[in-house]
C-alpha positions, 0 to 999 in steps of 0.5 A: 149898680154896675148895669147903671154905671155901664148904662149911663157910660154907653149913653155918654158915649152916644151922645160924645159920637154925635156931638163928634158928628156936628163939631169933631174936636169937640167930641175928642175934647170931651173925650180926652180933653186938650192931649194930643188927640185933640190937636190931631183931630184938629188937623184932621178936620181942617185937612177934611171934615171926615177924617176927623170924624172918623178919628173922633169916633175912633177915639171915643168908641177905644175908651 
């Protein structure tokens, strides 16, 4: 049963870094929802758009 919990856990992620690739917050939103993280990835993404894809992936990838 732990193979299919870390299975279906690697296949969110995967999913959560594309997302990130598209819209960056929202990776960071479904991540950690609206915490601090989110709001830094907002900055990033509006001072340039691979800094906040470099955080959301970041972000996802520690967890």
């Amino acid at each position: 049963m732990d193979t299919m919990t870390s299975h279906d856990s690697t296949l969110g992620d995967v999913l959560k870094i594309l997302i990130s690739v598209v819209l960056p917050p929202v990776g960071v939103f479904l991540e950690v929802g609206l915490g601090k993280h989110f709001w830094i990835n907002i900055l990033l993404t509006l001072l340039g758009y691979f800094p906040g894809i470099i955080h959301a992936v970041y972000i996802i990838s520690k967890r």
